[in-house]
PAZASE-840133 format. One record per residue (C-alpha): residue number from 1; y, z, x. Coordinates in nm, 3 decimals. Each point is the difference from the previous one (the first is absolute). Example, Ala and Ser with C-alpha at 12.3 -4.5 7.8 and 13.67 -1.06 7.14 Angstrom:
! residues 2
[node 1,[-0.450,0.780,1.230]] [node 2,[0.344,-0.066,0.137]] 
END
This chain:
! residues 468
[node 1,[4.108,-2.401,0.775]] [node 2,[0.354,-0.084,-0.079]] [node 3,[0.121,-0.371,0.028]] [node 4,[0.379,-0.084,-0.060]] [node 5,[0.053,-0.293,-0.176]] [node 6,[0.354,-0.194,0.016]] [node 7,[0.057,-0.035,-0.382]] [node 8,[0.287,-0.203,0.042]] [node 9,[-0.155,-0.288,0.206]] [node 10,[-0.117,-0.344,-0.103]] [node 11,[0.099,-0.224,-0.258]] [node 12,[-0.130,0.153,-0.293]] [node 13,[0.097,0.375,0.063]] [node 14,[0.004,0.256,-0.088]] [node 15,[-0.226,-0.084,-0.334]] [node 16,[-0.256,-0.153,0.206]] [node 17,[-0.009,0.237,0.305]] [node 18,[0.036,0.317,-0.213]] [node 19,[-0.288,-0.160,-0.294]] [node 20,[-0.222,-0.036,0.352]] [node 21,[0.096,0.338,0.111]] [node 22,[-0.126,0.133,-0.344]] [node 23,[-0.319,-0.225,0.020]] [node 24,[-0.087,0.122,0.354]] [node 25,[0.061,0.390,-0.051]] [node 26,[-0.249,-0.065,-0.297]] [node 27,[-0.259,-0.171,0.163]] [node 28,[-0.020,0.124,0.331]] [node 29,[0.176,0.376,-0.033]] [node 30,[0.230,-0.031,0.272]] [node 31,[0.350,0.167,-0.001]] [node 32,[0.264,-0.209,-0.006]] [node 33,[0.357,-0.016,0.063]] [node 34,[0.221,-0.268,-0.190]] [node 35,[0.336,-0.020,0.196]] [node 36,[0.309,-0.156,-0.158]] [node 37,[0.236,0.055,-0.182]] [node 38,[-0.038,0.300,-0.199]] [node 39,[0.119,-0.091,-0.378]] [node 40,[-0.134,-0.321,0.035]] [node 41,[-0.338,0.114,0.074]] [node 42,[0.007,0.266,-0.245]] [node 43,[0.068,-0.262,-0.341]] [node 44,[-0.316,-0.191,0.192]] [node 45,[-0.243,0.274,0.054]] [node 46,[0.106,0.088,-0.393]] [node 47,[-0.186,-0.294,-0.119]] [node 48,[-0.330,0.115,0.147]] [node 49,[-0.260,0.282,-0.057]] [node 50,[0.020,0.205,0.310]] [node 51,[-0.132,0.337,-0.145]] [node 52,[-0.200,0.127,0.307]] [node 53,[0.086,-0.271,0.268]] [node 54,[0.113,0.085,0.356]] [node 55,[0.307,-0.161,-0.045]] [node 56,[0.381,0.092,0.182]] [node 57,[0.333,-0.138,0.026]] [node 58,[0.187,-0.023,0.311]] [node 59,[0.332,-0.086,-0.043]] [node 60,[0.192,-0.313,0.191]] [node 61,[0.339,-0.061,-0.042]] [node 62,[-0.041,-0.345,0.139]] [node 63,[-0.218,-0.316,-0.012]] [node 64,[-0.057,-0.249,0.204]] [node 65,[0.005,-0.385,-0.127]] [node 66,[-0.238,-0.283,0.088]] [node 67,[0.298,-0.197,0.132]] [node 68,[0.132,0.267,0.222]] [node 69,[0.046,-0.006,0.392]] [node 70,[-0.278,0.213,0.135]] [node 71,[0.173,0.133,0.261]] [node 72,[0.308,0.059,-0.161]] [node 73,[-0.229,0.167,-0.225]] [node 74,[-0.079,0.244,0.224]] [node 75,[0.382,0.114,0.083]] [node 76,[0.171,-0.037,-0.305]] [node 77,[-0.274,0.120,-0.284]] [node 78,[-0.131,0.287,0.176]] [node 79,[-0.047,0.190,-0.389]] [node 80,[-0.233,-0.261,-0.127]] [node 81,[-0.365,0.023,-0.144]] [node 82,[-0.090,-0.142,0.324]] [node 83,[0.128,0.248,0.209]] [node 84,[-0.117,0.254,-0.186]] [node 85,[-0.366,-0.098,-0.061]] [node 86,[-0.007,-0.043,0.404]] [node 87,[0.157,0.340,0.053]] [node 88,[-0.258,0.128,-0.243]] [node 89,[-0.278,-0.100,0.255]] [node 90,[0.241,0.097,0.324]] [node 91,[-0.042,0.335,-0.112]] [node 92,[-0.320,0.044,-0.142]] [node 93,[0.073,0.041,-0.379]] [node 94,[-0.186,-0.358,-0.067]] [node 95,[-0.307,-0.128,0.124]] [node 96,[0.112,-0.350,0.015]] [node 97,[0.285,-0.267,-0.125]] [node 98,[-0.015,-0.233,-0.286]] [node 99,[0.249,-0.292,-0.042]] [node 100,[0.021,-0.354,-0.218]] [node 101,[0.388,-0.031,0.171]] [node 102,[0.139,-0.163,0.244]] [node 103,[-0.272,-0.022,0.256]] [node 104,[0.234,-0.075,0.292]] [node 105,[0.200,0.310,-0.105]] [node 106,[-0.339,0.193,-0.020]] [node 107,[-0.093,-0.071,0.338]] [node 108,[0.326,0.027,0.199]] [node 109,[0.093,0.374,-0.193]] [node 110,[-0.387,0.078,0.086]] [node 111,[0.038,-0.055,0.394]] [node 112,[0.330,0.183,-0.045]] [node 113,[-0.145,0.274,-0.165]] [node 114,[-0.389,0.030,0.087]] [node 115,[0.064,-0.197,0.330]] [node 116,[-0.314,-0.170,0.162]] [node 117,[-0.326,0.149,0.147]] [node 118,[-0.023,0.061,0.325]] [node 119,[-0.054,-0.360,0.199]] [node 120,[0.110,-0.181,-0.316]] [node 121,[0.275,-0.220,0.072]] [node 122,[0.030,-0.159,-0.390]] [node 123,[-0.191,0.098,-0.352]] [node 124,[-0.179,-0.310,-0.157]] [node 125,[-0.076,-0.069,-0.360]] [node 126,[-0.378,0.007,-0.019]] [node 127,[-0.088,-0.197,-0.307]] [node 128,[-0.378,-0.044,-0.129]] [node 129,[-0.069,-0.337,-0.166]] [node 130,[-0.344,-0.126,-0.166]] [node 131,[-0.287,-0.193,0.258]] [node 132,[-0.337,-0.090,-0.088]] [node 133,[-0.205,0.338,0.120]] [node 134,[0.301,0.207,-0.138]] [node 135,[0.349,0.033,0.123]] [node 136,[0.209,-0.057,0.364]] [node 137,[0.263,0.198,0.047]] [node 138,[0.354,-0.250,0.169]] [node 139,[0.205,0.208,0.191]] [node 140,[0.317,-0.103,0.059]] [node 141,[0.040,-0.074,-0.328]] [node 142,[0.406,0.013,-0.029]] [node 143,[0.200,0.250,0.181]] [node 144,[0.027,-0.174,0.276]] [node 145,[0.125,-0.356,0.072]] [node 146,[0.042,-0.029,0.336]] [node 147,[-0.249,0.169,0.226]] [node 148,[-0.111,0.012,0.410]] [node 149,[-0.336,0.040,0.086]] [node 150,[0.006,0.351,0.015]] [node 151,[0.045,0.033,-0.300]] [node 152,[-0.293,-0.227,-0.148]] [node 153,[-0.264,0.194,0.238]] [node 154,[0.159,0.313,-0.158]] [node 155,[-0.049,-0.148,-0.319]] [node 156,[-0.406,-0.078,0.092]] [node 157,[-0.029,0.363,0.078]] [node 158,[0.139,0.122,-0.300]] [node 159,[-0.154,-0.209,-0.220]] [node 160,[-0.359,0.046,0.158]] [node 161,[0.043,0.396,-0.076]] [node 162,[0.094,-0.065,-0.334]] [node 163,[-0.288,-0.264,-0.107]] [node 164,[-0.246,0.290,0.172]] [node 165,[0.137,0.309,-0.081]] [node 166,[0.113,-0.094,-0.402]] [node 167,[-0.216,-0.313,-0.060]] [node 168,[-0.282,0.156,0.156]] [node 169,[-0.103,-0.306,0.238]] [node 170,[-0.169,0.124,0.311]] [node 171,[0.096,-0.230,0.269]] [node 172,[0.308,-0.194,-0.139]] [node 173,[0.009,-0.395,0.103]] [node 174,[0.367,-0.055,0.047]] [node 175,[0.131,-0.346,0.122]] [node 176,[0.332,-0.171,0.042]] [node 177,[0.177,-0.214,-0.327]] [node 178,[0.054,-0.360,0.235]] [node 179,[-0.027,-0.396,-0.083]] [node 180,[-0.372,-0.041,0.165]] [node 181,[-0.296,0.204,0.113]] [node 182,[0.041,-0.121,0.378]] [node 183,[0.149,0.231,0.258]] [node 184,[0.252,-0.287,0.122]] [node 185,[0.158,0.045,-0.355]] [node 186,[0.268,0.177,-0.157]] [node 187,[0.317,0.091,0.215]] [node 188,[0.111,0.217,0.270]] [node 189,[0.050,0.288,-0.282]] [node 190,[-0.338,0.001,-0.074]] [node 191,[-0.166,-0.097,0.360]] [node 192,[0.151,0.303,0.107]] [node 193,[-0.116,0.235,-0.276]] [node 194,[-0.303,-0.135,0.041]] [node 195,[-0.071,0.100,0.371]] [node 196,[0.150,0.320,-0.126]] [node 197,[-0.278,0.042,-0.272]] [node 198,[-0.290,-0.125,0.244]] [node 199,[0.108,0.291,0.255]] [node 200,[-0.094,0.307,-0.286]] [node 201,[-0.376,-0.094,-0.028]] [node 202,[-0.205,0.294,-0.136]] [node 203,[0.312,0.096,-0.218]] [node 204,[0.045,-0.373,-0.157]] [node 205,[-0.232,-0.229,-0.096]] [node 206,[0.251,-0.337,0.076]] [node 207,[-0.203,-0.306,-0.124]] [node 208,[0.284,-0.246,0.078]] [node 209,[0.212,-0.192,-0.176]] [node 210,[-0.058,-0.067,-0.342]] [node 211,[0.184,-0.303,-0.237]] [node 212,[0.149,-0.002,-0.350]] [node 213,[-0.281,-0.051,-0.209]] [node 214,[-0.200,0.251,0.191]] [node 215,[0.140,0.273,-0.181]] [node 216,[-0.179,-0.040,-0.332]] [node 217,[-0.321,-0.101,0.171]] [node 218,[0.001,0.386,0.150]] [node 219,[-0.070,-0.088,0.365]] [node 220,[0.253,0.223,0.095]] [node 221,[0.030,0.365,-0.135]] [node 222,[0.336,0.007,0.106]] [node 223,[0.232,-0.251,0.079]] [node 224,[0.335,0.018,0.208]] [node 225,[0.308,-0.156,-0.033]] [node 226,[0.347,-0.008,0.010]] [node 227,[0.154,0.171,-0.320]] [node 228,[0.181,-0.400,-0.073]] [node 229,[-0.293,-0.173,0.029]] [node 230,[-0.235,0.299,-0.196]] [node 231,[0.220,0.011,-0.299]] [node 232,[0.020,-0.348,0.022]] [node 233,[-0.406,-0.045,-0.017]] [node 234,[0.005,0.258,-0.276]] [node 235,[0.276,-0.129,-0.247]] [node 236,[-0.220,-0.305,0.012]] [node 237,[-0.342,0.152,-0.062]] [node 238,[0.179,0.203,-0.313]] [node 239,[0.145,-0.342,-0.081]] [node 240,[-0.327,-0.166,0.010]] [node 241,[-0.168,0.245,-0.181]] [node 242,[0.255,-0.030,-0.301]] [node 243,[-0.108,-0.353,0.014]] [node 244,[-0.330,0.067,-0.031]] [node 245,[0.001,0.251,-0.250]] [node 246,[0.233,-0.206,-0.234]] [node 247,[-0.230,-0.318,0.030]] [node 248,[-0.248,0.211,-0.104]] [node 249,[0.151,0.125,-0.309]] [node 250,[0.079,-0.365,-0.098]] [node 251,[-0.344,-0.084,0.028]] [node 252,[-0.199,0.252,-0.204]] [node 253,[0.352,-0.054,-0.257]] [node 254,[-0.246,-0.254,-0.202]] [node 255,[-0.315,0.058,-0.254]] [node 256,[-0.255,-0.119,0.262]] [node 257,[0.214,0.231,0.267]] [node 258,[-0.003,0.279,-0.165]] [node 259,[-0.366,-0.004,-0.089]] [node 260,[-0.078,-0.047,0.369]] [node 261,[0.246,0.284,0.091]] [node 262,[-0.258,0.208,-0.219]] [node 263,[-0.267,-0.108,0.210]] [node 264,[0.223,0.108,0.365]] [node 265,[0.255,0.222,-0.095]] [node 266,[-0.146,0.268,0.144]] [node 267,[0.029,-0.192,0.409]] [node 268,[0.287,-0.089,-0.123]] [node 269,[0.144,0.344,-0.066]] [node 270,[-0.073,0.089,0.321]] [node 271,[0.159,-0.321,0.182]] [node 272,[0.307,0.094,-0.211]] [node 273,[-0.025,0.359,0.112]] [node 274,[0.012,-0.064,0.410]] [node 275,[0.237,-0.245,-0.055]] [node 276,[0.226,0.188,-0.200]] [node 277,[0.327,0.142,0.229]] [node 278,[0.030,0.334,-0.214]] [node 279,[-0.402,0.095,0.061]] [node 280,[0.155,0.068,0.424]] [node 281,[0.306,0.172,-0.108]] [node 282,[0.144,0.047,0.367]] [node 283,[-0.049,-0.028,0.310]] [node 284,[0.064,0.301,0.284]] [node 285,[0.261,-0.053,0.266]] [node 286,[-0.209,0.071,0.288]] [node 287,[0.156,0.159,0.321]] [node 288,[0.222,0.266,-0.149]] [node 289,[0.015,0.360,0.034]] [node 290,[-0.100,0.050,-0.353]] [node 291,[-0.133,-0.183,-0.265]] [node 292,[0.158,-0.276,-0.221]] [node 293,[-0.134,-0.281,-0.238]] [node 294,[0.234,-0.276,-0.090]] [node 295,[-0.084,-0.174,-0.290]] [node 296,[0.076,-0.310,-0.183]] [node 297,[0.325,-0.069,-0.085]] [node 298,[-0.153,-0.112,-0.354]] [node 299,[-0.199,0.281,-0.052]] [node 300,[-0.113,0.085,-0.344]] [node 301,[-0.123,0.333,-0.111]] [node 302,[-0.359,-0.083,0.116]] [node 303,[0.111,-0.078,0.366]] [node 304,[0.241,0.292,0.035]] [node 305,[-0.327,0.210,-0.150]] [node 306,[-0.222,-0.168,0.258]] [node 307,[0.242,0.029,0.291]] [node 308,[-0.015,0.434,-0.056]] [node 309,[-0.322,-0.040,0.026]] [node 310,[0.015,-0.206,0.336]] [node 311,[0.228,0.262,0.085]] [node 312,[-0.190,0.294,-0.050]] [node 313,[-0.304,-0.088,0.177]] [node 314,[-0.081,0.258,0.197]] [node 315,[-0.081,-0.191,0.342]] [node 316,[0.308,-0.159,0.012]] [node 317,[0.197,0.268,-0.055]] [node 318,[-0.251,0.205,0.283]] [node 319,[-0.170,-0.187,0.259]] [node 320,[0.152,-0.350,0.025]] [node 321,[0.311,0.096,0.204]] [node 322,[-0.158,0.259,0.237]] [node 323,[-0.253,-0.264,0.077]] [node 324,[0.276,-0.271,0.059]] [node 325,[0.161,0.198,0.290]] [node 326,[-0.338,0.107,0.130]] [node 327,[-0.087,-0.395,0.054]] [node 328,[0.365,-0.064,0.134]] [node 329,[0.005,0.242,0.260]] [node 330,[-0.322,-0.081,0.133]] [node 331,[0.103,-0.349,0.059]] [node 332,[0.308,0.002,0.147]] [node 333,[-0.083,-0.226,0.267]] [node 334,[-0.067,-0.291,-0.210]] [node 335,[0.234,0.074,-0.318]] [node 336,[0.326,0.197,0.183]] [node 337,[0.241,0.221,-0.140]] [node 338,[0.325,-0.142,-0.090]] [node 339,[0.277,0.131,0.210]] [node 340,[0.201,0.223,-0.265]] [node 341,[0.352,-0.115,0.109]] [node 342,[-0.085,-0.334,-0.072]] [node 343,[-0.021,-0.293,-0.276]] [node 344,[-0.038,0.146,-0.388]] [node 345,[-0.088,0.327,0.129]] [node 346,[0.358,0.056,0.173]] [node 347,[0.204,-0.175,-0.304]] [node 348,[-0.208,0.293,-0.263]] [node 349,[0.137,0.271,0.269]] [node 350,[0.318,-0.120,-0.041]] [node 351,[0.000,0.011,-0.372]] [node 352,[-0.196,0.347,-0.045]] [node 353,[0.313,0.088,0.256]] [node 354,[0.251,-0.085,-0.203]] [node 355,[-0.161,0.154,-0.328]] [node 356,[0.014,0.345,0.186]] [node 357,[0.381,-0.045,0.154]] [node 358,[0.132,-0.098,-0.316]] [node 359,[-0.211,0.090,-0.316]] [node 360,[0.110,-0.101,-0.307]] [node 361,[0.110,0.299,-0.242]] [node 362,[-0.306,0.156,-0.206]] [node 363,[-0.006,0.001,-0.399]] [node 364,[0.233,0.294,-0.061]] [node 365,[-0.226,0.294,-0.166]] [node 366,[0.053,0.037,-0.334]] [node 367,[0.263,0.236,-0.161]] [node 368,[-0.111,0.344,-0.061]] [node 369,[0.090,0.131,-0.360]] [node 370,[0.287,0.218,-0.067]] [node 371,[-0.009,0.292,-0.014]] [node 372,[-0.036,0.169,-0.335]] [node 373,[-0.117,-0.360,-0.155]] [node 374,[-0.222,0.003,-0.258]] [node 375,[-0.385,0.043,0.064]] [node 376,[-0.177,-0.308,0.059]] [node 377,[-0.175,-0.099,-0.344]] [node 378,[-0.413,0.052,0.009]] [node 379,[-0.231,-0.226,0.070]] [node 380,[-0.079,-0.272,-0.231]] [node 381,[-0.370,-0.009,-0.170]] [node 382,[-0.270,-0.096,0.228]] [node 383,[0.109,0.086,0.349]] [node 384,[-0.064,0.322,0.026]] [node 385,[-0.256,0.098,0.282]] [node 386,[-0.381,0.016,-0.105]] [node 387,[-0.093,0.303,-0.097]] [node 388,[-0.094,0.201,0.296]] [node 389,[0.173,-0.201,0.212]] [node 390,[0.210,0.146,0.300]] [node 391,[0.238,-0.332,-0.049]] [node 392,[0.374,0.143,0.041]] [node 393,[0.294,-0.232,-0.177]] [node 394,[0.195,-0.190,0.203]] [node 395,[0.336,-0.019,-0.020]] [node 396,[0.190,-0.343,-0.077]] [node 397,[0.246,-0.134,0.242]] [node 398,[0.138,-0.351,0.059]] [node 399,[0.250,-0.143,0.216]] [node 400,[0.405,0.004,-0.054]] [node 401,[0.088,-0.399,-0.108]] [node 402,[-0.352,-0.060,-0.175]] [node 403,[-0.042,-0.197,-0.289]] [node 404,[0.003,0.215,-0.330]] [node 405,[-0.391,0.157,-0.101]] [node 406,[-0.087,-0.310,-0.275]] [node 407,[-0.227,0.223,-0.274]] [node 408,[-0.383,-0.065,0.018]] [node 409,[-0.178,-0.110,-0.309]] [node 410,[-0.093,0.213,-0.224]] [node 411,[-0.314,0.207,0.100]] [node 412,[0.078,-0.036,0.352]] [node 413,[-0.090,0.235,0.299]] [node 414,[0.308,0.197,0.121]] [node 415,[0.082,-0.047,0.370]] [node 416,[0.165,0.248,0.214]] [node 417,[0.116,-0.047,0.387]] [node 418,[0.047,0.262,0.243]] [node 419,[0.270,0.064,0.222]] [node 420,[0.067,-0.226,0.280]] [node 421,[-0.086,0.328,0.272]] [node 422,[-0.389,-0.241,0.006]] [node 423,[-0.238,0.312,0.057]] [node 424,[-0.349,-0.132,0.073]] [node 425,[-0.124,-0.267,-0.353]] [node 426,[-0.163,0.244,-0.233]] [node 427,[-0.012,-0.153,-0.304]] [node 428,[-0.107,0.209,-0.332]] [node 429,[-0.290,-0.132,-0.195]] [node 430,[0.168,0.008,-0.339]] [node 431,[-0.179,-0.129,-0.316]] [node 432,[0.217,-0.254,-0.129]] [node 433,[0.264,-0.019,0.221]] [node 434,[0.093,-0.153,0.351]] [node 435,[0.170,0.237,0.310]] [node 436,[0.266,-0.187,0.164]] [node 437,[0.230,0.122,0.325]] [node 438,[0.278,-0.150,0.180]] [node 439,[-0.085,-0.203,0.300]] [node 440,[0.137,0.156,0.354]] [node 441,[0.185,-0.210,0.284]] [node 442,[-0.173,-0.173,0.267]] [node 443,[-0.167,0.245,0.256]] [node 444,[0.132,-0.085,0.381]] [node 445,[-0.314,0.143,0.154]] [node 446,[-0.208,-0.231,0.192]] [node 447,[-0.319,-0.199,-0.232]] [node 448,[-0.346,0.171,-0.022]] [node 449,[-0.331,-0.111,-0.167]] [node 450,[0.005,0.224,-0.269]] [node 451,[-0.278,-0.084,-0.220]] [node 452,[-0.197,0.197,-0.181]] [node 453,[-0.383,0.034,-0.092]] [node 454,[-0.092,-0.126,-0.344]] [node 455,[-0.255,-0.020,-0.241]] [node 456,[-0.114,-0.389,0.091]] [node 457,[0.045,-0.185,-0.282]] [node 458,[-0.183,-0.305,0.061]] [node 459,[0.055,-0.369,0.175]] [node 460,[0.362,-0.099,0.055]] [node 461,[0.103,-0.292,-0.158]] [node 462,[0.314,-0.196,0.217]] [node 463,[0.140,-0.219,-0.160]] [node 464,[0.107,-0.356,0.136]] [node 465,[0.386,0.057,0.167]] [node 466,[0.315,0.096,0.022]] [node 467,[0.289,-0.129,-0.249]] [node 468,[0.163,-0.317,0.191]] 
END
């Protein structure tokens, strides 16, 4: 399985996402591709010890920052490590997306690029967060503000297949986020999502509505929402559990503490662990057609390690979205497809429109060399193929206007690129060294589910949200 990681996302990249990248190639084996910026990624993946670890470089001219536009985004960075990762999966060369960025970004390139499923109107952030018999999994838990009741049934559905399919929960209870248990409360929003719900019985198992402090008492599996009010609920159960954890340190910072933090530090190291944001790593952006985790803006090298791994589960990436449309189509009567010409749907059409009529200019391929120059000197110690291997060299290209190549540290891999033509990923297993390749322009054919079957690599880990 191949996962594409955006190695420029997030506040503490790349050192954090490319350290996780290293941690999860090591633990788990998957392949992974680090996309960025090529020199800078180079000098990082020079202070590691990568000698037989599936790791590539994709290069990205661009980046996108946490304070950018997400739509304008979309039409004016259409180069960046977002792009790029999401192309990856367009076309079948990744398994799934990775990204610590700008989460709004992430999701308006992704229904650009991957579009929705089938009967989807709108992805939702589907965030797991601790209960007392294990976890519930929120859903929306950030992309999306303002929502219609479509949209929240949607998000029940969704959220049901995931809890059953990845969780492994047989019959799913799924209720509505509200201020009261009683039918009469809540608003017209979620009145109207609920009669939705209560009209797909034998496919979800409504219970209701459930309140606030419901969530960590696990009488829902999974709860809907809004994506305000979600993110709202979880910034304050992160919050809380900072709190909590911090109180706790002051009390066990005495003698007579820490002898009784002999006595319990093993409960406590596992209250610590399910509180901890960086044990979820990310959470998927259900309803796309592909798959992508977004992770904490915050994320350290344990969370971006723990997100891959969310990522490369293998029934996400498989059954989760098949099943989604299966459930949707059977119930259109009581959840119906949104009209295509209409709302959000119409204003993405628009914009995926205007990307075709008038795309931006592609990274001009890099300059062949002239003719008689001299031969290119051989490669450095330590990245030539295995012995036995088949791997060919690649050869090194990089875009006219680039920063200058910085030197990596003594010691360090090599990295090549190939030329920006993008034949199929085939990276070479070398034994100290990394193979790179320049990243191609966006693909105007229309989005397909192209994941692939993996190795299953053990329960995802989501983490709590989006980055506000």
């Amino acid at each position: 399985m191949r996962i594409a990681l955006d190695a420029m996302g997030g506040d503490l990249a790349p050192k954090a996402t490319v350290e996780g990248a290293v941690l999860a190639a090591h633990d788990f084996g998957v392949e992974i591709v680090l996309i960025g910026d090529l020199d800078l990624l180079t000098r990082e993946l020079g202070e590691h010890r990568i000698s037989g670890l599936k790791i590539t470089i994709e290069h990205a001219p661009e980046s996108v920052a946490m304070d950018d536009s997400p739509m304008e985004s979309v039409l004016s960075k259409p180069h960046s490590s977002i792009h790029v990762g999401l192309e990856m999966v367009k076309r079948g060369d990744a398994s799934a997306f990775v990204s610590a960025g700008n989460s709004g970004a992430v999701m308006a390139a992704a229904m650009m690029i991957l579009g929705t499923l089938p009967g989807v109107d709108r992805p939702a952030i589907a965030s797991l967060v601790p209960a007392s018999d294990g976890f519930a999994l929120l859903i929306d838990a950030g992309a999306n503000t303002e929502v219609k009741p479509l949209n929240l049934a949607q998000f029940g559905v969704m959220g049901s297949v995931y809890a059953h399919r990845v969780r492994g929960i047989p019959n799913p209870r799924v209720g509505i986020l509200a201020n009261g248990e009683e039918d009469s409360k809540g608003t017209d929003l979620t009145r109207a999502a609920a009669a939705m719900l209560r009209g797909m019985r034998g496919a979800v198992d409504y219970i209701g509505y459930v309140e606030g402090r419901d969530i960590n008492r696990g009488k829902a599996d999974v709860v809907v929402t809004d994506g305000f009010t979600g993110n709202v609920a979880l910034k304050t159960m992160e919050g809380f559990a900072s709190f909590l954890l911090g109180n706790l340190r002051d009390v066990f910072s005495t003698m007579k503490g820490r002898i009784a933090y002999l006595l319990i530090r093993k409960h406590l190291s596992g209250i610590r662990q399910r509180l901890d944001p960086a044990e979820y790593g990310g959470a998927p952006l259900l309803g796309l057609g592909g798959v992508a985790i977004i992770a904490h803006g915050s994320s350290t090298p344990r969370a971006i390690r723990n997100a891959i791994r969310a990522a490369a589960n293998e029934a996400l990436v498989e059954r989760v979205n098949a099943e989604i449309v299966e459930t949707l189509a059977r119930h259109t009567t009581a959840v119906p497809v949104k009209s295509a010409n209409k709302g959000f749907r119409a204003l993405l059409d628009k914009m995926r429109e205007r990307l075709h009529r008038h795309p931006r200019e592609a990274a001009p391929p890099a300059q062949a060399p002239a003719a008689g120059a001299a031969a290119a000197p051989p490669r450095t110690a330590g990245t030539e193929p295995a012995a036995g291997s088949t791997a060919q060299p690649l050869a090194s290209a990089k875009p006219a206007g680039a920063p200058p190549a910085v030197p990596s540290p003594a010691g360090a891999p090599s990295l090549k690129t190939a030329p920006l033509e993008h034949p199929p990923l085939e990276p070479s297993a070398l034994s100290n060294g990394v193979a790179t390749r320049q990243s191609a322009p966006p693909s105007d054919s229309h989005p397909a589910d192209k994941g692939q079957a993996a190795e299953k690599i053990g329960e995802p880990s989501p983490h709590k949200s989006e980055r506000s």
